[in-house]
N, C-alpha and C positions, 0 to 999 in steps of 0.2 A: 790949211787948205788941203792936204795932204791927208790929211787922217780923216776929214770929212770926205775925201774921193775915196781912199779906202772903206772908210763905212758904208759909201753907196755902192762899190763894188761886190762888199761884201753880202749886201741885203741884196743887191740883183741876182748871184750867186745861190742865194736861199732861194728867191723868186722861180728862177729857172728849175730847180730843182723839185718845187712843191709842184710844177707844172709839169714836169717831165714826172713824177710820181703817179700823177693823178690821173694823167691821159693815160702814162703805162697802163695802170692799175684799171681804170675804167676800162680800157681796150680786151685788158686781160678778162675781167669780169662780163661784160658780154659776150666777147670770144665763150667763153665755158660754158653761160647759159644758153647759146646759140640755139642748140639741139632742142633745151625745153621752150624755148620763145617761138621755136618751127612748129613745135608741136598747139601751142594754142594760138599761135596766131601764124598760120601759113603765107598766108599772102604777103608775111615780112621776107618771106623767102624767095619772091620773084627772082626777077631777072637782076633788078640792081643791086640785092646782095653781094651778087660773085661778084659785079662791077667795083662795087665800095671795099668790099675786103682783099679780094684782088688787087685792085690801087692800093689800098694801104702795104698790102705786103709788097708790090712792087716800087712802091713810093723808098720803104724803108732800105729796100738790096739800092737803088739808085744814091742813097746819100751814103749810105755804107762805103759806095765805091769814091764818092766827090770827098768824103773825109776820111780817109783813108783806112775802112772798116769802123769808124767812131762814129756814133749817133749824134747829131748833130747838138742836141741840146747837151749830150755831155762835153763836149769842143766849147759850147759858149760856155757853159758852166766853171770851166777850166780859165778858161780866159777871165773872168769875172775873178773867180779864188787868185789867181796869179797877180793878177791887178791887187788885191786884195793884201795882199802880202802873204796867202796861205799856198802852201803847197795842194798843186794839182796832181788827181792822182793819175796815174799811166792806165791803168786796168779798167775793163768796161764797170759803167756806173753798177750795172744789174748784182756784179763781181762784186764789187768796190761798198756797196750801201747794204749787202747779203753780208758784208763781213763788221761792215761799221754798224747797223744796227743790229742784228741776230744775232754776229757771232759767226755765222757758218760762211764755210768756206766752197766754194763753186765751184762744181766740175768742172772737167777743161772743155773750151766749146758751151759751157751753157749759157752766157751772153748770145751767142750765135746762134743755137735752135731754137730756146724756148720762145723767141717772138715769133720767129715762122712758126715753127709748130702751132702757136697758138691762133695764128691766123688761119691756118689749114680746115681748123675746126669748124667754124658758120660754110668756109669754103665747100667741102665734104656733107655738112647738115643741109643745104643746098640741094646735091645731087639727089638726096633721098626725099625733099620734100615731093 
């Protein structure tokens, strides 16, 4: 019983993680093309742009603060590995998955700007539509 709770700790572990990739990823990908999605299709750039990318950027500083600077899906993710029997790692996932898949190793603070930052960007492509 034991080893099958661990193996579903371990698959939800993976779960949380292909989803927390993917939203990243996807969020990151539209963030960039923001600019040229303004450019042919403006009307994407109303007024509820700022609203949705504004929430998310503010959504993101709100749980930062409820888990103590940790993204929420890295906390469950952790908790899942722990359960698991696998060591959780301390350092943000963006840190942590930059070093476990590439190789490279992350500036200090780059967990912490690069999703603002990239939320700035539709923010900003906004004011100029």
């Amino acid at each position: 019983m034991a080893a099958a709770f661990r193996s579903y700790n371990s698959a939800m572990s993976k779960l949380i993680l292909f989803f927390h990739t993917l939203i990243f990823s996807a969020l990151v990908v539209v963030c960039i093309l923001s600019p040229f999605i303004a450019m042919h299709y403006p009307q994407a750039f109303n007024e509820y742009s700022l609203w949705v990318f504004g929430g998310i950027g503010v959504l993101i500083l709100v749980t930062w603060y409820f888990y103590a600077g940790q993204c929420p899906l890295t906390v469950w993710e952790n908790a899942f590995r722990k359960s698991a029997g696998k060591k959780p790692y301390t350092d943000p996932c963006i840190d942590h998955y930059m070093k476990e898949w590439f190789g490279l190793d992350a500036p200090s603070r780059f967990s912490d700007i690069v999703p603002i930052a990239v939320l700035v960007i539709p923010i900003v492509t906004r004011f100029f539509v």
